[in-house]
N, C-alpha and C positions, 0 to 999 in steps of 0.2 A: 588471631594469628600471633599477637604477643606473647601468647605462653608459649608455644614451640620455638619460636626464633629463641626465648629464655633458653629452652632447654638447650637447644644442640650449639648455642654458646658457653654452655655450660665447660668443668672439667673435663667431664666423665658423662655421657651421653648413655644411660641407663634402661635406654628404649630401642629398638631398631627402628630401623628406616625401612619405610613401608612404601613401594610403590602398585599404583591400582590404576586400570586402564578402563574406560566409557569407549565404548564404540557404537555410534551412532548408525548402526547399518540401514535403518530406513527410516522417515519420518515418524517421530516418536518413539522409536524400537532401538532399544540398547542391547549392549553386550556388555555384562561388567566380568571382568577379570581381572588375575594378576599373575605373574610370573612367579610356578611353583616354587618349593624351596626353603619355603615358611614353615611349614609342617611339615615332616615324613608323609604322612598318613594323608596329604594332597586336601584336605579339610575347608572346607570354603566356610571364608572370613566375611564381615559386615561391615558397613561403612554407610556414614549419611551422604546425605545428598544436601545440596545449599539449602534444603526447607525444613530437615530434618528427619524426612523421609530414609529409612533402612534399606539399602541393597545390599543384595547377595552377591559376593565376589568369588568367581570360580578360578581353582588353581587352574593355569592350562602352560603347558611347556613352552612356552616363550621367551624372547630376549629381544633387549630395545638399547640402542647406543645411539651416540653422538647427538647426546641432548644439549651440551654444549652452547652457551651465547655467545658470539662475540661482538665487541663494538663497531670490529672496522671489516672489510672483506664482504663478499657472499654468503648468503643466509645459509644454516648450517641446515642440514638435508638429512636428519635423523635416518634412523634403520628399523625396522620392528619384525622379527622374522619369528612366524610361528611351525610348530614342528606340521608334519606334512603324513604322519603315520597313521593319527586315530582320527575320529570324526567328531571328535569334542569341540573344536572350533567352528567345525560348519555346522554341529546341532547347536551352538549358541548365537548364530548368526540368521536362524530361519533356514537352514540348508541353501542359500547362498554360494552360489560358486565365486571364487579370490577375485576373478575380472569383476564384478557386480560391487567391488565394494571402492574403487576408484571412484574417486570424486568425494567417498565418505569422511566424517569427521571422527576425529582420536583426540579422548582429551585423558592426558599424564596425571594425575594426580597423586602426591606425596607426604605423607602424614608419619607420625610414629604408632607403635602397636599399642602403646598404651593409650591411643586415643578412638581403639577401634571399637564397635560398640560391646559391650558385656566387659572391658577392661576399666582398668583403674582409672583412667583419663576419659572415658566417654562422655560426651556433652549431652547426652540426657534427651529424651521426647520431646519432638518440636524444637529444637534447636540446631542452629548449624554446627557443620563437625570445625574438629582444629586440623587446620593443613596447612601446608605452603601452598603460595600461588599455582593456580593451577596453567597446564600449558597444553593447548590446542594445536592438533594440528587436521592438515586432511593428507588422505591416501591418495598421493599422484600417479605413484604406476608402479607395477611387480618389479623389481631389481631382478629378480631370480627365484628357479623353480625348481626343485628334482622333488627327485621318491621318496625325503627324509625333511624336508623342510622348504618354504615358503620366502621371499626375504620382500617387503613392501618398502618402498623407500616415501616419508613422509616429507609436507611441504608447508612454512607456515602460509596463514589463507589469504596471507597479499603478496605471496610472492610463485602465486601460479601463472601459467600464461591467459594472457587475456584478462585476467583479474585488475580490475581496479577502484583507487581511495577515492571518495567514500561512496565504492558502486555504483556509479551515474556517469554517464558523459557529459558535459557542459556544451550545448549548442545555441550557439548565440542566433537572439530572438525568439528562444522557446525555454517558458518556465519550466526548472526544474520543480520545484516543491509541491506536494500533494495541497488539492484543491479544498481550501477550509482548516486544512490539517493545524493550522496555527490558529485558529479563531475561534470565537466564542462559540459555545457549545452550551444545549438545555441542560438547566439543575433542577433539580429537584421535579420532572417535569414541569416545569412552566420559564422562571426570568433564564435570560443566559447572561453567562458570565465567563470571564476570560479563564481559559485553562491555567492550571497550576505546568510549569516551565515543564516539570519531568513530563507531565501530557502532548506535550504539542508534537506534532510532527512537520519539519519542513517549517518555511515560515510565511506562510498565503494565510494573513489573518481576517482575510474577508467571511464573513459571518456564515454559521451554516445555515441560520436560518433568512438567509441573503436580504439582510436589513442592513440599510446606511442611514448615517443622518445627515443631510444638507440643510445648511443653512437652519439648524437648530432643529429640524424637523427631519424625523425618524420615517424614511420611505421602504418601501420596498422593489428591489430590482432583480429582475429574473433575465437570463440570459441563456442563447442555444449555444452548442459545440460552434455556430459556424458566426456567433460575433452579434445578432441578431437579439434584438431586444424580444421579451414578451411581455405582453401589458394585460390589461382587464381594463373595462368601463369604458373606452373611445366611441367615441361615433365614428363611424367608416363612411366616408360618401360613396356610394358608388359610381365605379371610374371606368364600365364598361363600354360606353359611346360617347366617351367627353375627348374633346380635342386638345384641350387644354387644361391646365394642371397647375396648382397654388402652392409654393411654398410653405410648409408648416400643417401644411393638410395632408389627412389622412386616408386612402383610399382601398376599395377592395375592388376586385376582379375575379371572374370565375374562372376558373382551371378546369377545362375538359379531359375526359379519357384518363381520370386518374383508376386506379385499381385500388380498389377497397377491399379486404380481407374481412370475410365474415368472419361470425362466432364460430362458425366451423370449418374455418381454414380456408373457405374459398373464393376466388378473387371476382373479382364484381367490377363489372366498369360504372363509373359514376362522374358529377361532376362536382368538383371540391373549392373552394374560396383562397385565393391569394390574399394577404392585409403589407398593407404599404404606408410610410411615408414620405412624401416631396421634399426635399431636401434643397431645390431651386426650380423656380416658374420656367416649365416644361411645356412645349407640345407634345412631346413623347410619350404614348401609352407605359406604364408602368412595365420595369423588364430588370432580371438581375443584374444583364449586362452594360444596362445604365448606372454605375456607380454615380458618376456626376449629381444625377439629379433624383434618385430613386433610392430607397433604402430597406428593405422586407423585414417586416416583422411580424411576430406570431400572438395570439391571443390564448390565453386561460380562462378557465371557469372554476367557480365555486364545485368540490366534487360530492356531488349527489348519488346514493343507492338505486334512485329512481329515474335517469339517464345512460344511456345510451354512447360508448365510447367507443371511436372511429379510429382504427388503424387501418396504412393505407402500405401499399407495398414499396410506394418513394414515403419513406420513415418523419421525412420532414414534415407531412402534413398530420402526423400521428396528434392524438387531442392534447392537450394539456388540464390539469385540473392543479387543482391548490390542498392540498388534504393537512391537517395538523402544524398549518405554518409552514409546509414542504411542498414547493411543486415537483409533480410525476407527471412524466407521459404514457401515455399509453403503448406498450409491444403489439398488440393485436384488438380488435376488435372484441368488446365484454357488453355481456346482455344485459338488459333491463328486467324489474321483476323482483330484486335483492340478488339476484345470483352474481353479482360480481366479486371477482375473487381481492383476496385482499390487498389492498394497495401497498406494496413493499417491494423490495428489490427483487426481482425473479423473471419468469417465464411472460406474465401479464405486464407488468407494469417496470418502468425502470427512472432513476432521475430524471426528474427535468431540466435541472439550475446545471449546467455543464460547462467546465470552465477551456477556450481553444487551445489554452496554455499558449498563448503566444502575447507578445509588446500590447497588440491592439486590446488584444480579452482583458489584460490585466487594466488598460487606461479607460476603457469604457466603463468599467466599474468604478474605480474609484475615482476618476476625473469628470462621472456622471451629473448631470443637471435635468432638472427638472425640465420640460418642454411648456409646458402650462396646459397640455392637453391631455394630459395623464399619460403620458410617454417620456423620454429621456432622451437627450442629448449625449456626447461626450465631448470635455474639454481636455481636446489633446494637445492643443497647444497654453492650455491652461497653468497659472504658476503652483497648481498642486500634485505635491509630487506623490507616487508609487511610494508606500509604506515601508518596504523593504528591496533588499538589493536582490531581486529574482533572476534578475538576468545578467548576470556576471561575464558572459560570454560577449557582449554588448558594448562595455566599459571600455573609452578607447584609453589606450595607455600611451603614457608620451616618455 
């Protein structure tokens, strides 16, 4: 951009001023023009793109004003009115009618001729072009409409209604930041390593492949959408005709009348396993609505080709498996034999490790302890803190 700010500080500016319009009229589908005038002869011009890719710019009869910034006052509310005669704007829009293009984005872009491509100034294959900054906007709503012309009144994209910085609401006790989006992430397939800054997204740098280390040793902790631990290797007692109940022990119960969904869609009454831990010496049979003394958790397995995976139509008791360092549950019911479909995000299979986005998900994780029984605790009233500040809405301010 240094060599044009040169020139048209120059004397004598020995180039014209070239402006060219991007119209994004649908996901991934542009319109490139520019306001006839350049040529008699209406001659559609070229221009790169920021990776040095060539577009074609079509003359088309139009005019755009009150591009204007100012520093103080109301954001200035451009004009961009195309003629209303031929059908060259709507055949470069998809045939589009004017209301269909509300809410789309217009990006101004302004260069001199001499930097357009086949000219004296053009930056060459695979290079980006020379321009001034360029300026965005979106089409808020038709101004005006007759038999000879169109008039679109533009908006910049934070000062629509409803629109807001930076896109999120803040609700206190619920994590904004995508889940992992800050954390280490596999190289090379195999070690992980911390993302390079321009990678990360949000800042939830708890690991993707849900590994912590306590107390010097490298664990793994899996967790449900609802707060709920899932573990591998415990012994379960069974706590189906016991009266009474041991803190720190672990027990299963059967769950009658669950619906199981076959391999081919169809529902099946069966009886399925609850898995529990005592959280304080209970007479009380094991129940969700016992917080006090009761706590559900789920179990995984090693995922094998030659097993059998239960999807259930209450989603909570769907299987869990551990596949390439990733826990997935199971969407449905998949056969045994090799025909199970592949384990990835889809139809079949979806995450397992699911974060509630809430206070409690984010301190069970990282204020987690070891149980000694291959399970986990949380220290929440524990003196280690939450790695970053997720919940902003939270922070009391005095």
């Amino acid at each position: 951009m240094t060599a044009i700010v040169e020139d048209v500080q120059s004397q004598g500016i020995s180039s014209a001023i070239i402006t060219l319009y991007d119209l994004e009229y649908a996901d991934g589908n542009f319109a490139y023009f520019f306001p006839d005038g350049l040529d008699s002869d209406l001659t559609t011009i070229e221009f790169r793109d920021a990776t040095g890719t060539v577009r074609s710019y079509i003359a088309l009869p139009a005019h755009a004003e009150d591009f204007e910034i100012s520093s103080d006052g109301a954001m200035n509310r451009p004009k961009f009115t195309v003629a209303n005669l031929h059908n060259t704007f709507s055949q470069s829009i998809g045939g589009l009618g004017y209301e269909d293009l509300i809410g789309k984005r217009l990006t101004r872009r302004t260069t001199l001729k001499k930097y357009l491509v086949g000219e004296s100034g053009d930056s060459g294959n695979g290079n980006p072009p020379v321009e001034f900054p360029r300026s965005v906007y979106v089409i808020d709503r038709i101004a005006s409409k007759d038999a000879t012309k169109v008039e679109f009144e533009l908006a910049a994209p934070f000062d629509l209604a409803g629109i807001q910085l930076p896109r999120r609401i803040v609700v206190g006790g619920s994590c904004p930041w995508k889940y992992t989006g800050g954390g280490s992430k596999k190289h090379n397939g195999t070690a992980y390593v911390d993302q390079p800054e321009r990678e990360k997204v949000g800042g939830c740098n708890w690991r993707a492949d849900s590994k912590i280390t306590i107390g010097g040793v490298e664990l793994t902790l899996y967790m449900s959408p609802e707060d709920e631990y899932i573990v591998t290797g415990i012994t379960f007692t069974n706590g189906n005709s016991l009266s009474s109940f041991s803190a720190g022990t672990y027990y299963s119960t059967s769950q009658a009348n669950l619906m199981q969904i076959t391999a081919e869609g169809i529902l099946s009454s069966t009886t399925g396993t609850n898995y529990w831990r005592c959280i304080n010496n209970t007479s009380n049979s094991p129940t969700d609505a016992d917080t006090a003394s009761w706590r559900r958790v789920w179990v995984y397995s090693a995922y094998s080709t030659s097993a059998t995976y239960l999807g259930y139509q209450d989603k909570r008791y769907n299987a869990y498996v551990v596949k390439d360092g990733f826990l997935w549950k199971v969407n449905r019911t998949t056969q045994t034999g090799g025909s199970h479909y592949t384990v990835e995000e889809g139809l079949h299979w979806t995450r397992g490790d699911v974060c509630g986005k809430t206070l409690t998900s984010c301190a069970m994780r990282f204020q987690a302890r070891p149980d000694g029984s291959g399970g986990y605790l949380s220290k929440r009233a524990s003196q280690i803190s939450l790695p970053y500040g997720g919940f902003p809405g939270v922070v009391q301010r005095r």
